[in-house]
C-alpha positions as CSV (number, residue, x, y, z in Angstrom):
1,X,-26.3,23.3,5.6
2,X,-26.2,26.2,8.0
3,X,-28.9,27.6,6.6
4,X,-32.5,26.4,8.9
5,X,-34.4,25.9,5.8
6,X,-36.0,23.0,4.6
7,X,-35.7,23.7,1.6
8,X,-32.3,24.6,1.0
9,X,-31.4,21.5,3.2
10,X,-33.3,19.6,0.7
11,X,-31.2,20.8,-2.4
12,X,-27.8,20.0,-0.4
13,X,-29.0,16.4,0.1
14,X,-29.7,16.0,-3.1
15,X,-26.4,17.7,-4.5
16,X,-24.4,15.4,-2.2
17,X,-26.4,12.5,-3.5
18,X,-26.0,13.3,-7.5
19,X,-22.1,14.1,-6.7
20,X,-21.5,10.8,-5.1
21,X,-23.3,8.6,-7.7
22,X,-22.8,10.4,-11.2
23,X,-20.3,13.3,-10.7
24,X,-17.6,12.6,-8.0
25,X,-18.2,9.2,-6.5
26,X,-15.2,9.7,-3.7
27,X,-15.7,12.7,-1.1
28,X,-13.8,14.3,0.8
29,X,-13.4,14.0,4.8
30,X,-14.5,17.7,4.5
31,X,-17.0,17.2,2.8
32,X,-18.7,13.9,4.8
33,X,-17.9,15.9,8.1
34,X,-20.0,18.6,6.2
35,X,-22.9,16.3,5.6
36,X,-22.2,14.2,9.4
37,X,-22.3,17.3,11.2
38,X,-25.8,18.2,9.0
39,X,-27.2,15.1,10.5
40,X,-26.8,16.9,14.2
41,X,-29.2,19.5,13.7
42,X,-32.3,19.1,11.2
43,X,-34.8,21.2,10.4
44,X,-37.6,19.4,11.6
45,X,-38.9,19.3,14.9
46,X,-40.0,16.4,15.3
47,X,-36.0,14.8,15.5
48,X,-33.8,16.4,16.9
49,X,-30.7,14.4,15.1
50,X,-30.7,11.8,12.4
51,X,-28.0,9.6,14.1
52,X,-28.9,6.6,11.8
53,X,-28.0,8.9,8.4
54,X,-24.7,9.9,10.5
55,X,-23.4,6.4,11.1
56,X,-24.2,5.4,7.9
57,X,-21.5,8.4,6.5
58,X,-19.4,7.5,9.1
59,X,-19.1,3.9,8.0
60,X,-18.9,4.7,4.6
61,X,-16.4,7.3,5.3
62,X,-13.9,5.3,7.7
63,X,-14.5,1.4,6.4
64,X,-15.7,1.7,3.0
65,X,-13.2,4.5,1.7
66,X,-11.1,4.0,4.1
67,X,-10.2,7.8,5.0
68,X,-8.9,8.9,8.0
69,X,-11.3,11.5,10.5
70,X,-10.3,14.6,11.8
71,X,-11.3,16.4,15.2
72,X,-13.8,17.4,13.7
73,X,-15.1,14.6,11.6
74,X,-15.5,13.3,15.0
75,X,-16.7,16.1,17.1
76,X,-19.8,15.9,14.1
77,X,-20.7,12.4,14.2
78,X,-20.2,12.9,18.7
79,X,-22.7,15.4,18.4
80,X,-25.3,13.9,16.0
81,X,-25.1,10.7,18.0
82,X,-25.2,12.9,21.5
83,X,-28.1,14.9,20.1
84,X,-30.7,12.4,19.5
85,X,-31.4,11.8,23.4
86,X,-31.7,7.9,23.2
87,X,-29.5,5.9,25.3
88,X,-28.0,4.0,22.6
89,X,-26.7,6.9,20.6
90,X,-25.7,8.9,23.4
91,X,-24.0,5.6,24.6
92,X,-22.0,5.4,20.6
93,X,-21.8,8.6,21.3
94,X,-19.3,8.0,23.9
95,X,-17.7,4.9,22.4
96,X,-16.7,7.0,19.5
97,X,-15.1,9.4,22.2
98,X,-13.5,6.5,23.9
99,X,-11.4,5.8,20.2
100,X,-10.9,9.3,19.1
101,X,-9.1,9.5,22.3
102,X,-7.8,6.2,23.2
103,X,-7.7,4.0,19.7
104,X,-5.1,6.3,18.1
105,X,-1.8,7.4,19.6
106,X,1.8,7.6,18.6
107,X,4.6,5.5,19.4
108,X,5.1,7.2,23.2
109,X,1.9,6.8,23.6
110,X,0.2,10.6,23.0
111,X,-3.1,11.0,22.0
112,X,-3.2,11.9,18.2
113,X,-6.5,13.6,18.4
114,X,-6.6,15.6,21.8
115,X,-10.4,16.7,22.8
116,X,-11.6,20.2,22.3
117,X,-14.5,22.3,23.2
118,X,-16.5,21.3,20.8
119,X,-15.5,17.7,22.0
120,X,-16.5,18.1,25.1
121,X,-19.9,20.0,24.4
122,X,-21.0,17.5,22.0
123,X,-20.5,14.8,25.0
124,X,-22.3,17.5,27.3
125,X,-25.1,17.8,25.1
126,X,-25.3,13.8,25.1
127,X,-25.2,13.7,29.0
128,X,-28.0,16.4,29.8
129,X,-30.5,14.6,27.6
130,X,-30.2,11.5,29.4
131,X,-30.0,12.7,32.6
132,X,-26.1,11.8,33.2
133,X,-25.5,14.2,35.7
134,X,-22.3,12.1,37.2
135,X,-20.9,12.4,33.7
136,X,-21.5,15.9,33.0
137,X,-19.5,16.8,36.5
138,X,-16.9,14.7,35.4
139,X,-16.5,16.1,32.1
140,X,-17.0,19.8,33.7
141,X,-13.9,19.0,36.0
142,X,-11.9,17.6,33.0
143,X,-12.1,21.2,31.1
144,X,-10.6,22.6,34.0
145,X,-7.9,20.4,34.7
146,X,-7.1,20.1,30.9
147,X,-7.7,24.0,30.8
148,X,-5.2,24.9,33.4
149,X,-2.7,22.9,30.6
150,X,-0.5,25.2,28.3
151,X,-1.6,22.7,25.4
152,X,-4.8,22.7,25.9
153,X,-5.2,26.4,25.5
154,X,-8.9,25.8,23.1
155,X,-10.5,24.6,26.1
156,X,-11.8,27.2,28.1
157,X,-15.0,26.8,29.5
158,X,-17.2,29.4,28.5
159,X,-21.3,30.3,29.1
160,X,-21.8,27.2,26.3
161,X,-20.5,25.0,28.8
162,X,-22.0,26.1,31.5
163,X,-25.5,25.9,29.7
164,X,-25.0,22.3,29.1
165,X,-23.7,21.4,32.7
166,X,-26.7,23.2,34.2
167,X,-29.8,21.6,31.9
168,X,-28.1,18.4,33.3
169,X,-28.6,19.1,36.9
170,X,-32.2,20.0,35.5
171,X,-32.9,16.3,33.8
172,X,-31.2,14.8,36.6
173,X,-33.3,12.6,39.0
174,X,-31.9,12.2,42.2
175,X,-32.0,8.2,43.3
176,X,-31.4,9.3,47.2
177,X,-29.3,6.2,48.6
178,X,-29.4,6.4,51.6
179,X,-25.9,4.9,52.1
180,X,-24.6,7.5,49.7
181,X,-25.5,10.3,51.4
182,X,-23.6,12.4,53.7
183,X,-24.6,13.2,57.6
184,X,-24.8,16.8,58.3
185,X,-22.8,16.4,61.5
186,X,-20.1,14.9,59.7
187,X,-17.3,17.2,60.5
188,X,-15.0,15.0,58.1
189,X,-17.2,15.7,55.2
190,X,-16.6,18.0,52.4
191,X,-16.9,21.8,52.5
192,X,-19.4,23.5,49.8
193,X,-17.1,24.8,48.0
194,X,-15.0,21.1,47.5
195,X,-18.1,19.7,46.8
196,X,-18.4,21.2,43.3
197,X,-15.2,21.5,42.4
198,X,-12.5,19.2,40.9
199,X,-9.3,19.4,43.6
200,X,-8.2,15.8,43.8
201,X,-6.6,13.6,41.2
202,X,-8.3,10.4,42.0
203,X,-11.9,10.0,40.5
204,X,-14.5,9.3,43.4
205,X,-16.1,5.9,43.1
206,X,-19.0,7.5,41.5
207,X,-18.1,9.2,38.4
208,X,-15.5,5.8,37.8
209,X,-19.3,4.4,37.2
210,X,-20.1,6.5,34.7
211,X,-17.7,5.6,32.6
212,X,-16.4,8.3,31.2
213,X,-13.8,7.5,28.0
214,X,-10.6,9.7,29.4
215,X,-8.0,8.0,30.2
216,X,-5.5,8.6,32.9
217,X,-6.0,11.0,36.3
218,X,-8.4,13.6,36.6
219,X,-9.6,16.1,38.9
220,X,-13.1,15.0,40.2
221,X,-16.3,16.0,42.7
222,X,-15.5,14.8,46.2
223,X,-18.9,13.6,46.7
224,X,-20.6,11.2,44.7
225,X,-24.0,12.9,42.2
226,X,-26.4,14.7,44.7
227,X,-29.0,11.9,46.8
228,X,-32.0,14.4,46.9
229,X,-33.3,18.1,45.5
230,X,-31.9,19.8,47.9
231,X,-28.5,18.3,47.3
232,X,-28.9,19.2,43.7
233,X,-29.8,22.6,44.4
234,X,-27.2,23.4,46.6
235,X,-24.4,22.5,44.3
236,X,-26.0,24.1,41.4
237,X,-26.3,27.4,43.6
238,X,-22.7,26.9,44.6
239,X,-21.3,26.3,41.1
240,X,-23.4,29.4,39.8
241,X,-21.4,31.9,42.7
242,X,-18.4,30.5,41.5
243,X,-19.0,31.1,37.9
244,X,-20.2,34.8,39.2
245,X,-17.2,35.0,41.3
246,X,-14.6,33.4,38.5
247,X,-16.5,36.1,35.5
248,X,-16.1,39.5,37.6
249,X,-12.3,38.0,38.8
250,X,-9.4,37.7,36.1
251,X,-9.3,35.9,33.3
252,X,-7.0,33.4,34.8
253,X,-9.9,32.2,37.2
254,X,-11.1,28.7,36.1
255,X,-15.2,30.5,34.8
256,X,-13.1,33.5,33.7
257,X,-14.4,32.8,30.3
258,X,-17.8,32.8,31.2
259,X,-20.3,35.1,30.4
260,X,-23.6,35.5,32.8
261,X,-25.9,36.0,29.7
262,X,-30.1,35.5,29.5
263,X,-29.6,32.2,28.3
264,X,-27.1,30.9,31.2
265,X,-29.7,32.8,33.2
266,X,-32.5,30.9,31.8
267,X,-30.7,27.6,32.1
268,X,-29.5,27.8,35.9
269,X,-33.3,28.5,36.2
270,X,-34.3,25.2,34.9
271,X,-32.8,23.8,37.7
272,X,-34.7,25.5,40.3
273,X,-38.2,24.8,37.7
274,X,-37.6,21.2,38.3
275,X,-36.3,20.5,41.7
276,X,-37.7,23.1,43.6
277,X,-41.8,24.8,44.5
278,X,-43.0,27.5,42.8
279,X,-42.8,30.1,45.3
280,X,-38.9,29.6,45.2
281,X,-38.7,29.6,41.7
282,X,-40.5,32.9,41.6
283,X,-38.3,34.8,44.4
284,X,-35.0,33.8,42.1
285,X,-36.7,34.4,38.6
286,X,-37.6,37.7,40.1
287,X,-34.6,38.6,41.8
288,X,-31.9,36.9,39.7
289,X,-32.3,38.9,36.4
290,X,-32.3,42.1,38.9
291,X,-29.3,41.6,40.2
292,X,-27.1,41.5,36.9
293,X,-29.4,44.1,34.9
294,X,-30.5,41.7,32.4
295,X,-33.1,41.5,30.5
296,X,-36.1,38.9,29.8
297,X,-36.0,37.4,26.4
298,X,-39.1,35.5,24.8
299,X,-37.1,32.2,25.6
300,X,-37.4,33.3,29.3
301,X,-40.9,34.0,29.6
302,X,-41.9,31.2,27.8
303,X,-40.1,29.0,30.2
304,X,-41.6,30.2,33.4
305,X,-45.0,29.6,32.2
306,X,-44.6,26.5,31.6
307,X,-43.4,26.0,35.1
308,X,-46.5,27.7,35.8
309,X,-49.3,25.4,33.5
310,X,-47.7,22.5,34.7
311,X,-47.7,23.2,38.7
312,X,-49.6,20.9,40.9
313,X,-52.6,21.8,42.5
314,X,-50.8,22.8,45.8
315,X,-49.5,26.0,43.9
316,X,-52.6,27.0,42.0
317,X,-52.9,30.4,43.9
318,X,-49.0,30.7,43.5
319,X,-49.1,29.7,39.7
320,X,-52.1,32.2,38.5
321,X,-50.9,35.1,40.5
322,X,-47.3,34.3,38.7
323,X,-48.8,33.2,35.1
324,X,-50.9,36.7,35.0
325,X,-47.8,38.6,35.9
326,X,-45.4,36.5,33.1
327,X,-48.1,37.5,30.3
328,X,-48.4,40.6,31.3
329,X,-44.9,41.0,30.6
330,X,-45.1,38.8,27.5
331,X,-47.7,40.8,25.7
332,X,-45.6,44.2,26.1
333,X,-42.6,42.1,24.0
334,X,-45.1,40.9,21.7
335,X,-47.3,43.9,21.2
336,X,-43.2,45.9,21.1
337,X,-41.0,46.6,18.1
338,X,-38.8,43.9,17.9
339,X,-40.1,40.8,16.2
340,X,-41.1,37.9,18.6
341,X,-40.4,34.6,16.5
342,X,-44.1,33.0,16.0
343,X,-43.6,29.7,17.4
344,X,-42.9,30.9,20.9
345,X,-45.9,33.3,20.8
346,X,-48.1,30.7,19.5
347,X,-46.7,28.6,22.6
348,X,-47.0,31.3,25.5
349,X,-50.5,31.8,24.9
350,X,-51.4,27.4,24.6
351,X,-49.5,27.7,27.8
352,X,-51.5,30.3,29.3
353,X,-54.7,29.0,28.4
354,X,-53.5,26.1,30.2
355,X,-53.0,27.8,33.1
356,X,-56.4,29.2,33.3
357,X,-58.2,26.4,32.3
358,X,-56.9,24.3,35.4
């Protein structure tokens, strides 16, 4: 199932459905977490999950079978739920999180299924698509506390995480309440760096609203979500120094097991693509990839222009000068001698005829 062809994906649907009905009429909780976790990522397109087919498996797995899920039979049918992007799955999504962690325990009252990272970045993946940015933090500052555990020793937060925590600043839309938000001559509020950063075991009154399904005290943002763009782009600025701080540190500092690659790169940037003008988004797309030697993939390209296509008429001059510079670049990868995979070339140039035809 881990092979992205339609075809072959086809032929294990079809061997899973010929085994349950002629050959073997009883799988496995391998085997359904196989076919669950297939449900998370098809090959088309046009869905990004099949959470309907997954909670059917699921169903027929726990109630109809009766078998009892592992980790990872619920890390798959997390993710396939998460995946989809509707509120209603990515709100299962969570339920089912809420009993893998809270529904089974042992006489003194210890979780039988504790939360990896796979856990974690399935409910990440969830959060981001729907804009949960309150839920994201709070999950972000559970890694670390649970992290900093001896027990808990599979959790570190690596450039994965990261990924996911910044696409959810990106999706986020800030509600600015004005009653929520801080005065800057406060001298009693929080400093930048508390601001991101879990260093308190009470939850803020915000994140208790998202309801997020751990139980017990956490570590959580001083501040409730960010009330504007700028807010949002200061803390995302702030929790990218500290990643950059924590990677060239030890490996004993809370990001010290992430990696600053293209795509962590690429997804900080999406934060600055949606909050912030053009101009900006230039200076740090230019400068950023500069400053830790990296290179531009496809992916990367392709993402600035569509900043650029879809910028409003107040950044024309800024968008064309930008756009001709982005496929300028583009067309030495494509016209170079690695291969360039055909969909994103087919979707740089329908973006840059965009551009031009504004």
């Amino acid at each position: 199932m881990s092979i992205p062809s339609s075809l072959a994906r086809a032929q294990a649907w079809d061997l899973f459905s010929h085994m349950r009905y002629i050959a073997h009429p009883d799988p496995d909780v391998r085997l359904y977490t196989t076919m669950i976790r297939a449900c998370a990522s098809p090959v088309s397109p046009t869905f990004s999950s099949e959470p309907e087919r997954a909670l059917d498996l699921w169903t027929e797995m726990v109630f109809d079978h009766q078998l009892t899920p592992t980790t990872g039979a619920y890390n798959a049918i997390i993710l396939a739920c998460a995946k989809s992007g509707r509120k209603q799955y990515v709100a299962e999504a969570f339920r089912l999180a809420k009993e893998m962690m809270d529904s089974h325990r042992d006489s003194e009252g210890r979780m039988l299924y504790k939360p990896d990272r796979q856990t974690f970045a399935a409910l990440l993946e969830g959060a981001k698509r729907v804009g949960d940015l309150a839920r994201s933090r709070w999950i972000l500052a559970e890694m670390v506390r649970l992290s900093e555990e001896d027990e808990h020793g599979d959790l570190e937060i690596d450039s994965h995480i990261m990924m996911h925590v910044f696409h959810a600043y990106a999706s986020y839309t800030p509600p600015f309440k004005r009653s929520l938000a801080k005065m800057q001559d406060d001298p009693s509020g929080p400093q930048p760096e508390d601001q991101v950063f879990p260093v308190q075991e009470d939850s803020s009154q915000a994140l208790r609203q998202a309801e997020m399904p751990l139980a017990g005290s956490s570590p959580a943002f001083l501040q409730a979500p960010p009330q504007s763009r700028i807010e949002v782009l200061a803390e995302a600025k702030t929790l990218f120094e500290r990643v950059v701080s924590d990677e060239s540190g030890s490996s004993s500092e809370r990001f010290g097991g992430v990696e600053v690659t293209p795509k962590l790169v690429s997804a900080y940037l999406s934060v600055f693509y949606r909050h912030d003008s053009l101009e900006n988004c230039r200076h740090v797309f230019t400068s950023i990839f500069e400053r830790f030697g990296l290179e531009r993939t496809p992916r990367v390209l392709v993402e600035a222009l569509n900043r650029c296509a879809f910028a409003s008429k107040s950044e024309r001059s800024t968008s064309l000068d930008f756009g001709k510079q982005l496929m300028a670049e583009w067309m030495q990868l494509e016209n170079g001698p690695a291969r360039v995979d055909p969909r994103l070339v087919e979707k740089a140039h329908i973006l840059y005829i965009r551009l031009l035809s504004q």
